[in-house]
N, C-alpha and C positions, 0 to 999 in steps of 0.2 A: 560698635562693630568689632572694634580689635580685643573687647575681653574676651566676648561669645565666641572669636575665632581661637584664641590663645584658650578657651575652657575645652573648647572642640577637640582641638591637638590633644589638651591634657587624656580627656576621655577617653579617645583614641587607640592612648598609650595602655591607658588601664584597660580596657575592650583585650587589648593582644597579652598584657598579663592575667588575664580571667580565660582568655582560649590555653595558654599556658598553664594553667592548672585542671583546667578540662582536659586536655591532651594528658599529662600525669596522672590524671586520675585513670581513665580510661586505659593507657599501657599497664597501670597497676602499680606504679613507682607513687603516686600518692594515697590514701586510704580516707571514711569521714572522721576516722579517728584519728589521721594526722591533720584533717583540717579544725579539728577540734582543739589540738595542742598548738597551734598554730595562732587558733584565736583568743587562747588562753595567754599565749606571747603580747597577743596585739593588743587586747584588751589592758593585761596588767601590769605592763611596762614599757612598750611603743606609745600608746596614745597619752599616758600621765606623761611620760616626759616630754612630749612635743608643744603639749600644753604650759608646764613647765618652762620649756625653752623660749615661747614666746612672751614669756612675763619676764627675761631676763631684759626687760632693757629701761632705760633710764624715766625716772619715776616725773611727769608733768601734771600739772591740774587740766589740760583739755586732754591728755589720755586717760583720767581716772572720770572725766564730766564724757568724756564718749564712751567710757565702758558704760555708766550709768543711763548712757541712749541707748547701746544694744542690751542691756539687760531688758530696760521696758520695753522696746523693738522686739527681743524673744519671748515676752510674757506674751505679748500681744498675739503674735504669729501662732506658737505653741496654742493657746487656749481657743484662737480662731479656729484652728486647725481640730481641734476636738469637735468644737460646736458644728461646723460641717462634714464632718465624718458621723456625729452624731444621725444627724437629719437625713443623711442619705442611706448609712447601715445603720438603721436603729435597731434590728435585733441580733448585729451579725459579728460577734464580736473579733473575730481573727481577722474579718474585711474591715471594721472601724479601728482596729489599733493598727495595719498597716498604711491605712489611710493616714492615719494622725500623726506617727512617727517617722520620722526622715532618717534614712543614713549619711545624719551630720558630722558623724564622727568621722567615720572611718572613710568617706568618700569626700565628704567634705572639708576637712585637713588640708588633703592634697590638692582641693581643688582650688580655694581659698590662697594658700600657698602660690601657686603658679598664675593665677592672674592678676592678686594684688599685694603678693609679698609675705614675709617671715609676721610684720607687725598684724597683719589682717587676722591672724590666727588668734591674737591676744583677745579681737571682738568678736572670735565665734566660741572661743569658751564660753563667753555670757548666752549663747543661745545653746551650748552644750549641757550648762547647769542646771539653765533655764528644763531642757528637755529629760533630762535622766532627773530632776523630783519629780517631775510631773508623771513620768515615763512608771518609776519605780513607786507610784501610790497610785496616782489616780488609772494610770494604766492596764495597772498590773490587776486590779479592780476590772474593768472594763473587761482584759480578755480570761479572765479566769469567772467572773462573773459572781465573786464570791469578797465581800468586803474584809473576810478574814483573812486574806491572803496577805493585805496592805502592809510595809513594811518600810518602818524608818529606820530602821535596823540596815537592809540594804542601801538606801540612802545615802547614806552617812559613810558606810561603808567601800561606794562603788568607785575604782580607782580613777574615774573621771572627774569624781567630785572630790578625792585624796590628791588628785594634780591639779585642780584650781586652787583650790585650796594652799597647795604648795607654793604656785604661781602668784598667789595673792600676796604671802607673805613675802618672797622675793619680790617684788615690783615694790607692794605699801612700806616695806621697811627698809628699802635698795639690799638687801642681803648680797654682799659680793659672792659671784660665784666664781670659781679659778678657770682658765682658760682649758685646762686640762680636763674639766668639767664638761663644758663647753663643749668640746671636742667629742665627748662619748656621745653628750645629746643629739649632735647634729646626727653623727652616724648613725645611732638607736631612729631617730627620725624619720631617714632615708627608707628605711623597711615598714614604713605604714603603706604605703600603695601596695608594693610587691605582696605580702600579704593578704590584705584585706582582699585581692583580687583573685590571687592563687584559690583561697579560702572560696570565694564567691564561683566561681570557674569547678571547683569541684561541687558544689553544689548545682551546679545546673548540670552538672556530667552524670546525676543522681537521678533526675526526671526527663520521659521525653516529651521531646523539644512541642510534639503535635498539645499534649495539655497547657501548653503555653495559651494557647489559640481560641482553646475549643470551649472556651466560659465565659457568658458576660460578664461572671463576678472578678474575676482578671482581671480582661478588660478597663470595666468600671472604676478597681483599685486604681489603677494606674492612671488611668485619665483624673481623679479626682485628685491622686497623691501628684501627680506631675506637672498639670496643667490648671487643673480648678482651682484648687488650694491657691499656690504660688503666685498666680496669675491676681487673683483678687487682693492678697497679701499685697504684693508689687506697687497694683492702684493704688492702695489706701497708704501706701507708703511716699507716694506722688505727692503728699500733703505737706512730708517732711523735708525740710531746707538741704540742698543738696550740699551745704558749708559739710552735711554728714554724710555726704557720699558711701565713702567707704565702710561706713557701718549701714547703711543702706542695703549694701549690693551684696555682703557678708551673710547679712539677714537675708536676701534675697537668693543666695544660691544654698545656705543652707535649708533653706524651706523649699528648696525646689529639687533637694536630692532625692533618692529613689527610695523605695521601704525596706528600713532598716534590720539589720541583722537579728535585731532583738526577737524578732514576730518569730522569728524560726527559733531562738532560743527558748525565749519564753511558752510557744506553742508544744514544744518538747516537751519543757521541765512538769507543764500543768496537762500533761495528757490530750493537748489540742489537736489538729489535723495538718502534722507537723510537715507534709511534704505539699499540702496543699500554701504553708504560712510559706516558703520556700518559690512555690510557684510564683506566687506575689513578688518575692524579693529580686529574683531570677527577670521574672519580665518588665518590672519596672527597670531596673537598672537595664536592658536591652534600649529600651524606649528613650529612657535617659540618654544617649549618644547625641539623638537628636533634638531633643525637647528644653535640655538643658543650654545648650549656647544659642537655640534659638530664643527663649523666655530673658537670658542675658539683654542679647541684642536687642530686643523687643521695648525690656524695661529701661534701657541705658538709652535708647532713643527718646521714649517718654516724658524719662525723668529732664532728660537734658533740653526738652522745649514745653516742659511743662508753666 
């Protein structure tokens, strides 16, 4: 009960920096091309060093044997997550990759953050990795609908997989890092919410609010990315020994965040139905307010009399 209420607050919080960037957008003090430089910010140097900053800390054999349980926890969830997106959009590709892809990153950070701590972030990189290969081949497949798109190029390249990366070798080698260091990280840190929300707040200031409503295909996204997915995920996770709690529950709120920013990038870059990929992202995060500390509280009941 006390995480769901503690993720509720967090949401909350971010709900009134997402009305804060809708407000801006709308007096005209923000534009989509400052929420583009903005996510160019968050993208290529907020979220690599948060990632970063959770891997500064002191190197144990059950921290490096629990990463290697949420690594297989996010192959798992990740490929679930396709295969039921699959079956339900199966020709529809803008609704089956927002079905499949979470906003683990950029909503999940903070939210990770605030109800289980600074270390909890070290075990949602492994389900961050896990989803930008997946995100950047087989996805990118899926909503382009063209195999030649696939690109290990981007992969390899994508600053989320350049800040594990980073984090790995800081953790597996202890690289001391100076306190002075340290310090910028934390700060750089602090601006992923404010951000990511601003960014999301002018995107909904972009569509009105009535095509929220008025689609089952919405709808549908949203119940599958929020509730079906997650919810089934959770179960099958009931199996696992709660000594891994907290990679459990890591796993469990990243795969229950709302559909991620990418669908709107990606739907852009490939000529997709870019304000419709938007809609999606827009009303799932609305929904999320409430569906996320309730699925908490749900699973944390479960698992604890499982």
């Amino acid at each position: 009960m006390e995480l769901g209420l503690i993720l509720f607050k967090q949401i909350a919080y971010m709900f009134i920096m997402m009305m804060m960037g809708y407000a801006m957008y709308k007096v005209r003090r923000l534009s989509s091309l400052g929420s583009k430089e903005m996510g160019a910010v968050l993208l290529y140097v907020v979220t690599p060093i948060i990632i970063m900053r959770a891997y500064t800390v002191e190197y144990s054999e059950q921290r490096a044997f629990n990463m290697l349980i949420a690594l297989a926890l996010a192959a798992f969830s990740v490929f679930f997550s396709i295969i039921v997106s699959k079956l339900i959009f199966k020709k529809e590709a803008i609704e089956n990759f927002s079905a499949t892809y979470s906003n683990a990153g950029f909503m999940g950070i903070p939210l990770v953050q605030a109800t289980l701590g600074g270390e909890a972030v070290f075990y949602l990189s492994a389900y961050l990795a896990v989803m930008v290969l997946i995100q950047w081949t087989l996805g990118v497949v899926v909503i382009t609908e063209d195999k030649t798109h696939m690109s290990v190029r981007r992969v390899i390249t994508n600053p989320i997989i350049l800040g594990i990366l980073g984090g790995w070798m800081i953790f597996f080698l202890q690289i001391p890092v100076p306190s002075a260091a340290l310090d910028v990280f934390n700060i750089v840190s602090a601006m992923n919410s404010p951000l990511a929300m601003l960014i999301l707040g002018i995107y909904l200031a972009q569509i009105q609010w009535i095509s929220l409503v008025n689609s089952w295909k919405i709808v549908g996204v949203s119940l599958v990315r929020l509730l079906l997915i997650p919810i089934l995920v959770g179960i099958l996770m009931s199996f696992i020994s709660n000594e891994y709690f907290m990679v459990k529950m890591v796993t469990l709120i990243a795969v229950s965040t709302p559909v991620g920013f990418n669908v709107a990038f990606l739907g852009q870059q490939f000529d997709k139905d870019y304000f419709q990929a938007v809609r999606y992202v827009c009303h799932s995060t609305l929904l999320s307010i409430v569906s996320m500390p309730a699925l908490v509280i749900f699973m944390d009941m479960i698992w604890r009399n499982f």
